[in-house]
GUFIGU-674875 format. One record per residue (C-alpha): residue in three letters; y, x, z. Coordinates in steps of 0.1 Angstrom, whole numbers, plus 2048, in hexadecimal, padded with zeros to 3 digits. Each point is the difference from the previous one (the first is absolute). Layout:
N
code; c2; c1; c3
ala; Y; X; Z
...
//
This chain:
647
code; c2; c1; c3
unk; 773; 910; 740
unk; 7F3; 805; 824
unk; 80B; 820; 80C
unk; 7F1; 80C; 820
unk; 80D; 81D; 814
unk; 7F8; 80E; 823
unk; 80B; 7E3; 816
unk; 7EC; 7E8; 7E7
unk; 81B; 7EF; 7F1
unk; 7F7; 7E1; 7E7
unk; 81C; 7FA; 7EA
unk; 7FF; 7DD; 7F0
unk; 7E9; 7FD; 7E4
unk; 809; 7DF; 7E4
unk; 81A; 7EF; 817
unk; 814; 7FA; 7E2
unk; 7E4; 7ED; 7F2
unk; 7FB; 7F0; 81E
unk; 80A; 7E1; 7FA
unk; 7E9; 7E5; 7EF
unk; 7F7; 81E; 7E6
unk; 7E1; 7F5; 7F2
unk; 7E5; 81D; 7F9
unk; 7FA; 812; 7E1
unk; 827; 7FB; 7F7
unk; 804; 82B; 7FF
unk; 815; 7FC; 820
unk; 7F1; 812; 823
unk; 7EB; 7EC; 812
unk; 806; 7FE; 826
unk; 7E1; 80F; 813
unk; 7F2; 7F9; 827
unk; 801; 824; 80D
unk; 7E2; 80C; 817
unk; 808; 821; 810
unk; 7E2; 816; 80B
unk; 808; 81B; 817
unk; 7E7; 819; 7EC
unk; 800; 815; 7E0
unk; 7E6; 802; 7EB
unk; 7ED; 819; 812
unk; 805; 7EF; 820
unk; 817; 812; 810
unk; 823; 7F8; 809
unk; 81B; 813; 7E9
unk; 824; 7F9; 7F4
unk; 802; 80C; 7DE
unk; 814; 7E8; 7EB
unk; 7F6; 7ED; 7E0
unk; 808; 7DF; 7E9
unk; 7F3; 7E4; 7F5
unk; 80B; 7E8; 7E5
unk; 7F2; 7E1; 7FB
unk; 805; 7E9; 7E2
unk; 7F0; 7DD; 7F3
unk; 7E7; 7FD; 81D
unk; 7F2; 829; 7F8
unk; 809; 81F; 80E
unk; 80C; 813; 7E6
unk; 808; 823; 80E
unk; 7F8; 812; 81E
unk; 812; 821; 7FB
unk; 7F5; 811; 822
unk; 7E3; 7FE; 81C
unk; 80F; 7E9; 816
unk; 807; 807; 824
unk; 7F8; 7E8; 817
unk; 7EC; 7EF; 7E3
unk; 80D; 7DE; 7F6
unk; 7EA; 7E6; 7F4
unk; 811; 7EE; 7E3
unk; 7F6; 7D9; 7FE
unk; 811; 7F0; 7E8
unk; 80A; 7D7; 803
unk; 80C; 7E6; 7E5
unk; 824; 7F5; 801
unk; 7F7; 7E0; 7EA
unk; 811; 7EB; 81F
unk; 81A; 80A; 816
unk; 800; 81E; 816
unk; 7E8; 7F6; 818
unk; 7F3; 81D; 810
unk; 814; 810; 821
unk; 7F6; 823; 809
unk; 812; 800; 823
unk; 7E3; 7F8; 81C
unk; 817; 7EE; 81A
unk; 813; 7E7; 7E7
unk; 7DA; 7F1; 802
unk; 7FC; 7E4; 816
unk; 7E4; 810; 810
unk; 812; 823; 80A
unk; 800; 806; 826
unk; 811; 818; 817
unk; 7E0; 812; 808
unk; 7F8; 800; 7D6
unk; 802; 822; 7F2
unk; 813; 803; 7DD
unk; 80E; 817; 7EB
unk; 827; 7FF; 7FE
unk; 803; 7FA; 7D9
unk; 822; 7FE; 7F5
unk; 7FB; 800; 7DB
unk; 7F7; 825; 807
unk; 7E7; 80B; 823
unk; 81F; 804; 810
unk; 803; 825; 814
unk; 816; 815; 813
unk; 829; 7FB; 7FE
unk; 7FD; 7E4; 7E8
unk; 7E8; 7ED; 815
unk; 81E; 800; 81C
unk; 814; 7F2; 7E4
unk; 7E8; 7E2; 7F4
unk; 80E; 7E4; 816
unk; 7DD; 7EB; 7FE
unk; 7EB; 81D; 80E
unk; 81A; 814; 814
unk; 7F8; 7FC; 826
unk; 81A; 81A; 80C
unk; 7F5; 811; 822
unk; 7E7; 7E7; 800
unk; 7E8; 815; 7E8
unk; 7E6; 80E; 815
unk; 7F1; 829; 804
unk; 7E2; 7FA; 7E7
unk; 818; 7EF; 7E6
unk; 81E; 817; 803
unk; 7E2; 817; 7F6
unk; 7F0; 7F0; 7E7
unk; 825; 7F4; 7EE
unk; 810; 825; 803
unk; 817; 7F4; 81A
unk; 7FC; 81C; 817
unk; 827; 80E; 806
unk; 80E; 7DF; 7EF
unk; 800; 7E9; 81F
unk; 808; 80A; 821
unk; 7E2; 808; 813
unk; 800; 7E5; 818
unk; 7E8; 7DC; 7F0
unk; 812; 7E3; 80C
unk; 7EF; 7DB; 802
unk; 80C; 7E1; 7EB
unk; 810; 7ED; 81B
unk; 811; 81C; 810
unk; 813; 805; 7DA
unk; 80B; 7DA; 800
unk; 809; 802; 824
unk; 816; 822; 7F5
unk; 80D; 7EC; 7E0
unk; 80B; 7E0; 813
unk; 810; 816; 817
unk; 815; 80F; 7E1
unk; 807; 7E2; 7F7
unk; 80D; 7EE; 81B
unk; 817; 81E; 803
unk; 814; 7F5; 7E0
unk; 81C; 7E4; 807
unk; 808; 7F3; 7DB
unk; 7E3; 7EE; 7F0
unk; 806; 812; 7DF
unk; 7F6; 81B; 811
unk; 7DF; 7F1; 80E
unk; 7F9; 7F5; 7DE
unk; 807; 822; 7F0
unk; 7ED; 80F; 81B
unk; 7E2; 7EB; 7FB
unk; 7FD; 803; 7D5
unk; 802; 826; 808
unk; 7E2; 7FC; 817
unk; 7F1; 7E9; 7E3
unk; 802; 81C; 7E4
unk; 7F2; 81E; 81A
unk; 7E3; 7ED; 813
unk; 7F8; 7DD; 7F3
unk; 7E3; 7F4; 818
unk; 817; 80E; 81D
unk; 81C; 7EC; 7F2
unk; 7EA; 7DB; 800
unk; 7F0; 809; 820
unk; 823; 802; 815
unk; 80A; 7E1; 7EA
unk; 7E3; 7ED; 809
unk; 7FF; 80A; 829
unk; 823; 7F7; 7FF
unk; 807; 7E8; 7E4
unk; 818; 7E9; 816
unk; 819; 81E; 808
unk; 7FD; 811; 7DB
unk; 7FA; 7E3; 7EA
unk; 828; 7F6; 800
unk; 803; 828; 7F7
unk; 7E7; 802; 7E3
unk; 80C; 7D9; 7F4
unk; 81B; 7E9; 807
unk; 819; 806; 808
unk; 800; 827; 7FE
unk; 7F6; 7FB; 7E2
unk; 81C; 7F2; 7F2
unk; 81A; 815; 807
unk; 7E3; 81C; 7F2
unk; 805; 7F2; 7E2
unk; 825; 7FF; 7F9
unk; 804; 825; 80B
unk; 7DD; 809; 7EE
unk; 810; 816; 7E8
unk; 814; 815; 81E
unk; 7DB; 806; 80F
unk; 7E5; 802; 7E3
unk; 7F1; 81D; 80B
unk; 7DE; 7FA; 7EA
unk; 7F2; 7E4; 7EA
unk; 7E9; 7EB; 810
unk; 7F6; 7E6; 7E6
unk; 802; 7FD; 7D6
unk; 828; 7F9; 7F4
unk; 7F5; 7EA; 7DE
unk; 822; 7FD; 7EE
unk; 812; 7F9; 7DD
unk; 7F5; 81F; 7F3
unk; 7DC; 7FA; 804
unk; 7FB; 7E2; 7EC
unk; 7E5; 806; 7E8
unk; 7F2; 81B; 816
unk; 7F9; 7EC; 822
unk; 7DA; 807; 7FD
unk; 806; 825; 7FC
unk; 816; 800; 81C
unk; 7E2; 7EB; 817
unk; 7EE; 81E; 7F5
unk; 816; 81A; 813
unk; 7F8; 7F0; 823
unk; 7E6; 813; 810
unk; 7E9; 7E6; 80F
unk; 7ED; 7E7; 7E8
unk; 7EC; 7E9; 812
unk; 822; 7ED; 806
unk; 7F6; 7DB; 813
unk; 827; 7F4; 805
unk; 823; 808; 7F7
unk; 822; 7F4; 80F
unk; 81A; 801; 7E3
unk; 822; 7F9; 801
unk; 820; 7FC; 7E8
unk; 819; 809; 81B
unk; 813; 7E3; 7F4
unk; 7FE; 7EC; 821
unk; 7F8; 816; 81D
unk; 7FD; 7F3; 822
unk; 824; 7E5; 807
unk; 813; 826; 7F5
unk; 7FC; 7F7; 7DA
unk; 7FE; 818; 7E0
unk; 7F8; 824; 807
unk; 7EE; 807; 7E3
unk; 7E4; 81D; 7FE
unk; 809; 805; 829
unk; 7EA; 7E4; 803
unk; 7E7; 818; 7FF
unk; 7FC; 7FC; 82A
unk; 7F4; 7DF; 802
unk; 7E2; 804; 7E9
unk; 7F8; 827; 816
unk; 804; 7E6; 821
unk; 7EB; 7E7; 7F5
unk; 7E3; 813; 7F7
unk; 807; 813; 81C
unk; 7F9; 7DE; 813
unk; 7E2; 7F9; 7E8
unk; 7F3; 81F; 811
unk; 805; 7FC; 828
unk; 800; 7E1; 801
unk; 7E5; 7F0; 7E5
unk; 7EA; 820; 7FD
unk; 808; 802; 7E1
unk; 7F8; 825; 7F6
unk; 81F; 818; 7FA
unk; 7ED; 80F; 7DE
unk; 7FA; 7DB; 7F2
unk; 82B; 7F8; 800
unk; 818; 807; 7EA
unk; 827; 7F9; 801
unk; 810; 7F9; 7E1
unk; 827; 7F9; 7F8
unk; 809; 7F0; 7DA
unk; 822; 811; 7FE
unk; 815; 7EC; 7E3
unk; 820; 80B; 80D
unk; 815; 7EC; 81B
unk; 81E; 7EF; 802
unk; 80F; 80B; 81F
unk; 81A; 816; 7FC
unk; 808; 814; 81F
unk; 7DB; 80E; 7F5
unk; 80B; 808; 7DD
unk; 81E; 814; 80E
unk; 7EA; 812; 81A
unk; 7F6; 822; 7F5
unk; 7E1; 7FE; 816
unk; 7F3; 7E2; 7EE
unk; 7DE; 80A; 7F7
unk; 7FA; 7E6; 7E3
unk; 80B; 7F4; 7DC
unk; 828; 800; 800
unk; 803; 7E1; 7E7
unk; 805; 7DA; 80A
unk; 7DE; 7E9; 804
unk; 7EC; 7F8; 7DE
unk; 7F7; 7E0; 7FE
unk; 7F3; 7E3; 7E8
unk; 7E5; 80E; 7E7
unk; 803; 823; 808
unk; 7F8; 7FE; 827
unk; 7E1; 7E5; 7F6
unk; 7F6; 81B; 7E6
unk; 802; 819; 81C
unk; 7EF; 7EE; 81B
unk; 7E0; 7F3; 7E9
unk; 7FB; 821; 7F2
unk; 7FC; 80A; 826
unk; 7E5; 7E4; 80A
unk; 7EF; 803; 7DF
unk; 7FB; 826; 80E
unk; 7F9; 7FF; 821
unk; 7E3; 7E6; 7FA
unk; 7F4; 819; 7E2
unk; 800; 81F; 819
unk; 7F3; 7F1; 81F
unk; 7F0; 7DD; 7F8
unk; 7FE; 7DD; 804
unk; 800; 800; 826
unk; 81D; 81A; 808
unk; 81A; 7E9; 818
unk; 823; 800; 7F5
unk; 81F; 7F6; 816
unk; 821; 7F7; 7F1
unk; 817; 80A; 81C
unk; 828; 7F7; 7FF
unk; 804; 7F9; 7E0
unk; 81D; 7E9; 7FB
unk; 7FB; 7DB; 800
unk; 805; 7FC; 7DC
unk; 7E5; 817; 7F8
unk; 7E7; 7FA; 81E
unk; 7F2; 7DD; 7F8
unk; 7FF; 807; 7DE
unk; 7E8; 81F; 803
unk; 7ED; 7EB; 818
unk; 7F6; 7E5; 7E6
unk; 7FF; 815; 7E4
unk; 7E6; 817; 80C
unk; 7ED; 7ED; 81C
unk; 7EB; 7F7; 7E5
unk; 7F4; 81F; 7F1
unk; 808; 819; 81D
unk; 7F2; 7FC; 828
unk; 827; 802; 80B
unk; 813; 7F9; 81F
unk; 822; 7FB; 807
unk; 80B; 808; 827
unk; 822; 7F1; 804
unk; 7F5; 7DE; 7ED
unk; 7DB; 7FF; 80B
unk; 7F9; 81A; 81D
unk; 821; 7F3; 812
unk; 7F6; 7DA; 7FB
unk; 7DE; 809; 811
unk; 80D; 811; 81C
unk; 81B; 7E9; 808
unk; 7E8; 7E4; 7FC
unk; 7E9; 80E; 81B
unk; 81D; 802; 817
unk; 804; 7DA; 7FA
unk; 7DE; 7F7; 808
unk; 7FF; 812; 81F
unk; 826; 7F3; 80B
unk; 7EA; 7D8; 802
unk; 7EB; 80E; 816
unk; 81F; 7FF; 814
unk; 81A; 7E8; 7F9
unk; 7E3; 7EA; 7EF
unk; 7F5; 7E4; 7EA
unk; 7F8; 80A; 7D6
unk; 810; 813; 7E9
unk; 806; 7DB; 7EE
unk; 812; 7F6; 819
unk; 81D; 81A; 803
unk; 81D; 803; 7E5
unk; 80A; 824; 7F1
unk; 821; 80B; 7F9
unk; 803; 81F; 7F1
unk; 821; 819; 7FB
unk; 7F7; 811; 7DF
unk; 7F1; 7F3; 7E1
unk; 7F3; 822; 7EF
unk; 7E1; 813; 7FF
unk; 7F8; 7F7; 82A
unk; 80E; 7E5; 804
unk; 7EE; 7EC; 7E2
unk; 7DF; 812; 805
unk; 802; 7F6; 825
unk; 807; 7DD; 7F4
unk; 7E3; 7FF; 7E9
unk; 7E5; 80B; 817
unk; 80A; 7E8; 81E
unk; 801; 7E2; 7E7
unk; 7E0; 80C; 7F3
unk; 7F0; 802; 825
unk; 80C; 7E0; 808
unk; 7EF; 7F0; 7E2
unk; 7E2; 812; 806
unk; 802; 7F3; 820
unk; 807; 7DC; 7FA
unk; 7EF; 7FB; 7E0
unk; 823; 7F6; 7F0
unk; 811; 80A; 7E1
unk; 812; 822; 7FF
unk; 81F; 7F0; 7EC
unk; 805; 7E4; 81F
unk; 7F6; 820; 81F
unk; 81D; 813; 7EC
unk; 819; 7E0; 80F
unk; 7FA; 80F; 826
unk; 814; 823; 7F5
unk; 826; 802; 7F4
unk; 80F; 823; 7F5
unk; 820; 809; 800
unk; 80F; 81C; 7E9
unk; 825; 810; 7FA
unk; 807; 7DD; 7F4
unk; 7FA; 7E8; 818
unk; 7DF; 7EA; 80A
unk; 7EB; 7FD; 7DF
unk; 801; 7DD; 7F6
unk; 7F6; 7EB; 7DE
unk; 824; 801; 7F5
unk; 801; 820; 7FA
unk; 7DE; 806; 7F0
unk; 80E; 806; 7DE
unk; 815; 823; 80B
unk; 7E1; 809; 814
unk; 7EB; 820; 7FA
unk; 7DC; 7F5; 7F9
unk; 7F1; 80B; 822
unk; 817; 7EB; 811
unk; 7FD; 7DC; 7F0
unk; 7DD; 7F6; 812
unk; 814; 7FF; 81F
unk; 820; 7EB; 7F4
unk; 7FA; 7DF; 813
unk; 816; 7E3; 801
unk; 81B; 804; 818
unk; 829; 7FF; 800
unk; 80B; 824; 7F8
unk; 807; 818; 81B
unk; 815; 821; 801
unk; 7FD; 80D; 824
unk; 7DF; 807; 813
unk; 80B; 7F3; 81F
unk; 805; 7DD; 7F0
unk; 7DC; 800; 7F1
unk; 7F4; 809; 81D
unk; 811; 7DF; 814
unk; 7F5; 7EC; 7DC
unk; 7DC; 80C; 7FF
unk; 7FA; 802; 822
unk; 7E5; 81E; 7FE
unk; 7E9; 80D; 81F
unk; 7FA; 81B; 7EA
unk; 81C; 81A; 7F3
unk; 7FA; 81F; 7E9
unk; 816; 81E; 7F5
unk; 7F9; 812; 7DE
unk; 824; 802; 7F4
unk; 805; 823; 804
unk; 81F; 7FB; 812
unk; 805; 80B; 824
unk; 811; 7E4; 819
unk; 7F9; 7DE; 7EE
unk; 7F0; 7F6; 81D
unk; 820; 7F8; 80E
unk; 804; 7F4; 82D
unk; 807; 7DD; 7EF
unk; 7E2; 800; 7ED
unk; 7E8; 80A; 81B
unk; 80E; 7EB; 819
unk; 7FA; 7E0; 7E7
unk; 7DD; 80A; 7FB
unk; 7FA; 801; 823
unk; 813; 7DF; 802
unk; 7E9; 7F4; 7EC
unk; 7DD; 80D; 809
unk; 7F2; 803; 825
unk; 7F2; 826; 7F4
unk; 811; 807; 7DE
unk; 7EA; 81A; 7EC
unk; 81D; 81C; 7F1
unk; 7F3; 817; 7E8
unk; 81C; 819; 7F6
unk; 7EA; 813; 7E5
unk; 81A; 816; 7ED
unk; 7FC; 827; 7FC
unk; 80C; 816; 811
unk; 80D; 7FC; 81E
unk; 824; 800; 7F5
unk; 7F9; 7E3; 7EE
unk; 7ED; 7E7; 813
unk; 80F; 7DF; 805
unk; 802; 801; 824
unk; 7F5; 817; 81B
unk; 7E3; 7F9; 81A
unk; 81C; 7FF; 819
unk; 817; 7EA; 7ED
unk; 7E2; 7E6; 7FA
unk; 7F1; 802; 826
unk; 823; 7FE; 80A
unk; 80E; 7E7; 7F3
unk; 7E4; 7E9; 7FF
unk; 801; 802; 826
unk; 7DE; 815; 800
unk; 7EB; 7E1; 7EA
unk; 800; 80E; 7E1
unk; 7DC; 810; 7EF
unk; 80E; 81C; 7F1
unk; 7F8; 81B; 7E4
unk; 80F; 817; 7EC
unk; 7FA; 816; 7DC
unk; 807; 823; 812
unk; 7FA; 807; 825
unk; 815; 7FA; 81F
unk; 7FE; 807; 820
unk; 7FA; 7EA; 81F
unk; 815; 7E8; 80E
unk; 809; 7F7; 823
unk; 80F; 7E1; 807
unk; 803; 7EE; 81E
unk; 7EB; 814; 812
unk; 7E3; 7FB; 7E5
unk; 7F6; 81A; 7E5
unk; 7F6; 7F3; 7DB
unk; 7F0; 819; 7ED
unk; 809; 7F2; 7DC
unk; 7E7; 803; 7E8
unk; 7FF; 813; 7D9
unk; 7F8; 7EC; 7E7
unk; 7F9; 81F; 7EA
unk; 7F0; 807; 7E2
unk; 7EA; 819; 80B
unk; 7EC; 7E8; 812
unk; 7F3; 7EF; 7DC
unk; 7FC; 81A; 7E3
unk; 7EE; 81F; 811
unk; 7E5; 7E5; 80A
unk; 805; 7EA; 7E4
unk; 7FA; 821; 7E8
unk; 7E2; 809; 810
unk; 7EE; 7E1; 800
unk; 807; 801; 7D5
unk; 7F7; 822; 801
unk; 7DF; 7FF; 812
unk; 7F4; 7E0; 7F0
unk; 807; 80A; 7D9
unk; 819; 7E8; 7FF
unk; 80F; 7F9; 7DA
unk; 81C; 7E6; 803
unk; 815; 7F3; 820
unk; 7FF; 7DB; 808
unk; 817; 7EE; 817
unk; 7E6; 7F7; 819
unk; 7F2; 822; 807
unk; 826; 802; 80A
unk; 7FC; 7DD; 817
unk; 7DE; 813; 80F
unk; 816; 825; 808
unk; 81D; 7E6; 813
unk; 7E2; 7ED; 815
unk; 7EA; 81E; 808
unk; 822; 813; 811
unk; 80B; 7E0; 811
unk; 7DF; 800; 812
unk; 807; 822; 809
unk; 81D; 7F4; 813
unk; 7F3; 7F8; 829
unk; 80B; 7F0; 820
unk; 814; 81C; 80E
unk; 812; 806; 7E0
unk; 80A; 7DB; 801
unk; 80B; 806; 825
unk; 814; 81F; 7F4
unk; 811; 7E8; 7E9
unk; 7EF; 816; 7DF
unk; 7F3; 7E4; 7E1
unk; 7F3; 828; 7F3
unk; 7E5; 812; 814
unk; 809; 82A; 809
unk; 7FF; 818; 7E5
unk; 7EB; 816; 81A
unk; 7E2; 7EA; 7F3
unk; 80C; 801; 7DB
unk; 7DB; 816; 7EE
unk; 7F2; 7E4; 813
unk; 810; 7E2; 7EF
unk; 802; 80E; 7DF
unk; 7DC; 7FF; 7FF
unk; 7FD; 7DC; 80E
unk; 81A; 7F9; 7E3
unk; 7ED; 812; 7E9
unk; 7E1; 7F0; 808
unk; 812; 7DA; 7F8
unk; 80C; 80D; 7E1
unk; 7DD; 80D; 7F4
unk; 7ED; 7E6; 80A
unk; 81C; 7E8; 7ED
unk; 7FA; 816; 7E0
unk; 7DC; 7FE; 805
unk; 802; 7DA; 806
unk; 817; 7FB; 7E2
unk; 7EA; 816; 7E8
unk; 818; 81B; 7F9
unk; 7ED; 822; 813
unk; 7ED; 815; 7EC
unk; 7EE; 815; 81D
unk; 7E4; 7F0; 803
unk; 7EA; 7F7; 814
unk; 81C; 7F1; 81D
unk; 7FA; 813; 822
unk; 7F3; 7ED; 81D
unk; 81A; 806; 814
unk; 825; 806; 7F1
unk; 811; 80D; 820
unk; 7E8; 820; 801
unk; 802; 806; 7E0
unk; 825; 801; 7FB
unk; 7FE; 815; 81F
unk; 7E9; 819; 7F8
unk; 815; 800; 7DB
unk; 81F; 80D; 810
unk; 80A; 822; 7FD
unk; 7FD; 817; 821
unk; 81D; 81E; 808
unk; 7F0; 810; 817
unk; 7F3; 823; 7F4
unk; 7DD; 809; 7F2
unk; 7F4; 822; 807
unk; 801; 81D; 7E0
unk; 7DE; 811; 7F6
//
């Protein structure tokens, strides 16, 4: 039933239904809503009435209704396709005026508590009018940019990053297009708050500071109700979702349902920095339990207090979840695997890369970003990919999908077979350097890069047996990249390129400082989380980020905006080459392989634009016809936070 009252209030009308119900089933039909400021006789009034509306037909309209509301009714054969909030349309401006639909014409105190249309002081006279606000606000109207100015300020007052990040989820849950537009003016300040590395400690003290849920917790005790619980998420013209086990977060390991922030930062991310709009995310953590112990014994622990299913009974779980999400928001809706643990990861990868348009970050987004970074390091030290030798510290997730993609560039490049490209890159894991010999004992993932060689224990000796210009760090485990071992890279190579990729901070393989240092200032230098810049010998390197965030909001976008129905490894190869272009002379003088995050809106939709036109190419976008010109459109597809005026 549709229950209006003074303030107009729409209550939701056949959510539960929502979902891929088909009409004439007997369940309520979801309706576009057209409100019309007259009654009958046309006059304003605010008496109250109901409607209720079932199998397409409006079946009782018990009082005159006041303002009148035009009922047109829509088929739910498909997906939920129809969005009722004005500025999640690409076409929505500043100057546009809109109605502030929450899933009610939000009014008065509850309008200051809707995060997506609260403004704060920033409502002006005629809409603190209009939205019985008069007495609720102070009386003074404030202007965007003098709130984010007054939020930064708040910020920058706290001196423990938890705090920061704490400080900006709150602002998140009270004003959400306030929170993205002091992310995006200054993402290079708040993007280590929001993500890595804040974000990891954030997530093993989630419990201590869950204040309010922000995504859908899917555990044990919903299997063989997942697509009832879809149901119970608000917004259903879903186009991605980040999901996550917990099992493998960041290099910090199991924490179980507190895994919950990486999913809320990513999409966060999505949002600021691909465009991606707020309403169209949704975080999700698969909670089977967890094996870590201190969380078990933690009486803040917010999830299931039992060790880790796994075998049939996690597979069970986890199919019954993709089987639903594609049933309740369709064939195109995006969906990242994030940390799940090795074991798990590539598996989920093949298995549903087939049937489902999915994307894993830390195997595929990483590989694309760090891959970028390579190409724009030759424009420096020079000469091919082909011609340089990889050594890598790490053989999981990363490290192997880093592997795969140069290998696969490099054959791309040379016209040579992948199997023979894969001899130019050597992993080493806990074990030693990965080698034929041990092929047998070797997880699946691992044995394409087990090449003929003497067996090795100690990365320092590979590193004087393989002889690498390049070196990469996805070990997890802070301080591998040892004084000995820089100095023999630099030994070795005029400018050696050291990529210390591990997350967070407290776990990268070596500092900036550590690799500037003691690679007498040669070294090309990048890192997983961020560090500050170094001076040595009177010369200051600003070491580059070879982050994530770079590759998926842009990457996202591009599958979003072109209908996109399965990923394919070279719309990853055209997202690494379309944000090495982005990289120019001064950022090469600076000593960056990664352009500034100032510019990121703009290189996620130059990534975005490679990736559509590569699904286009490859026959795989279903948003037809193509748009002349990509770059616009992505552009003009991103979402905006700046606020709309009220009627």
């Amino acid at each position: 039933m549709i229950s209006l009252n003074r303030t107009t209030f729409l209550t939701q009308m056949g959510v539960s239904g929502a979902c891929s119900t088909p009409s004439g089933t007997g369940r309520r039909q979801p309706v576009a809503l057209k409100v019309v400021s007259m009654d009958s006789n046309g006059r304003a009034g605010e008496r109250s009435g109901s409607v209720v509306v079932e199998n397409n037909t409006v079946k009782e309209i018990a009082k005159p209704l006041s303002p009148v509301v035009e009922v047109e009714t829509k088929s739910t054969t498909g997906t939920w396709a129809q969005d009722v909030y004005v500025e999640d349309s690409a076409a929505a401006t500043e100057e546009q005026i809109m109605t502030p639909w929450s899933v009610s014409v939000a009014s008065g105190y509850n309008l200051l508590r809707d995060p997506r249309h609260n403004k704060g002081l920033a409502f002006t006279e005629k809409e603190r009018d209009a939205h019985y606000l008069r007495g609720l606000l102070p009386p003074t109207v404030v202007a965007q940019n003098l709130q984010v100015k007054k939020m930064l300020h708040n910020i920058r007052q706290y001196q423990v990053p938890l705090q920061k990040y704490m400080a900006m989820m709150d602002l998140q849950e009270r004003n959400e297009k306030l929170f993205y537009k002091l992310l995006i003016d200054h993402v290079e300040e708040l993007l280590p708050v929001v993500y890595t590395p804040t974000v990891g400690e954030a997530c093993q003290k989630y419990g201590s500071i869950f204040r309010q849920p922000q995504g859908l917790y899917i555990s044990l005790r919903e299997k063989g109700k997942i697509l009832e619980v879809l149901r119970n998420w608000p917004e259903k013209n879903i186009q991605v979702i980040v999901v996550t086990d917990g099992e493998r977060i960041l290099g910090l390991g199991d924490l179980g349902c507190q895994g919950m922030g990486i999913p809320v930062g990513k999409l966060s991310l999505y949002t600021a920095l691909g465009g991606v709009r707020p309403s169209a995310c949704l975080p999700v953590t698969i909670d089977v339990g967890t094996n870590n112990e201190e969380l078990l014994n933690d009486e803040f622990y917010i999830g299931l207090r039992q060790k880790r299913a796994t075998g049939q009974e996690y597979a069970e779980l986890i199919d019954e979840f993709m089987t639903a999400v594609k049933q309740c928001y369709g064939e195109k809706l995006l969906i990242q695997f994030e940390d799940f643990a090795n074991h798990n990861a590539f598996d989920l990868l093949a298995k549903y890369g087939a049937t489902h348009l999915v994307f894993n970050d830390d195997i595929q987004g990483t590989a694309s970003v760090v891959l970028a970074g390579l190409i724009s390091a030759l424009k420096v030290v020079g000469g091919s990919l082909a011609d340089h030798r990889f050594l890598f510290l790490g053989a999981g997730e990363a490290g192997t999908g880093i592997a795969e993609l140069i290998a696969l560039e490099i054959s791309k490049q040379t016209n040579a077979p992948l199997e023979e490209m894969r001899k130019k890159v050597w992993l080493v894991d806990s074990k030693g350097l990965i080698v034929s010999s041990r092929k047998d004992t070797l997880q699946h993932f691992k044995k394409p890069w087990a090449h003929e060689n003497k067996p090795i224990k100690k990365l320092i000796d590979a590193v004087k047996e393989i002889k690498p210009t390049v070196l990469i760090g996805t070990s997890g485990v802070g301080r591998t990249f040892t004084k000995e071992v820089v100095e023999t890279m630099a030994s070795i190579n005029e400018k050696p390129i050291i990529l210390s990729l591990s997350n967070p901070t407290s776990q990268s393989e070596c500092t900036a400082e550590e690799a500037y240092k003691w690679s007498q200032g040669r070294a090309i230098f990048a890192s997983g989380s961020p560090f500050d810049p170094v001076k040595y010998k009177g010369k200051v390197f600003v070491p580059g980020q070879a982050n994530n965030a770079y590759i998926f909001p842009g990457f996202g976008l591009g599958l979003i905006m072109s209908g996109t129905i399965r990923v394919h490894d070279d719309m990853l190869l055209a997202a690494s080459e379309a944000l090495a272009s982005q990289v120019s002379q001064d950022d090469f003088d600076k000593g960056l392989i990664y352009p500034p995050f100032t510019n990121i809106r703009k290189i996620s939709a130059h990534i975005a634009a490679s990736v559509a036109a590569k699904a286009y190419e490859l026959g795989l976008a279903t948003r037809l016809p193509q748009p002349k010109d990509l770059v616009k459109y992505a552009e003009s597809c991103m979402y905006s936070p700046s606020y709309q005026n009220y009627r």
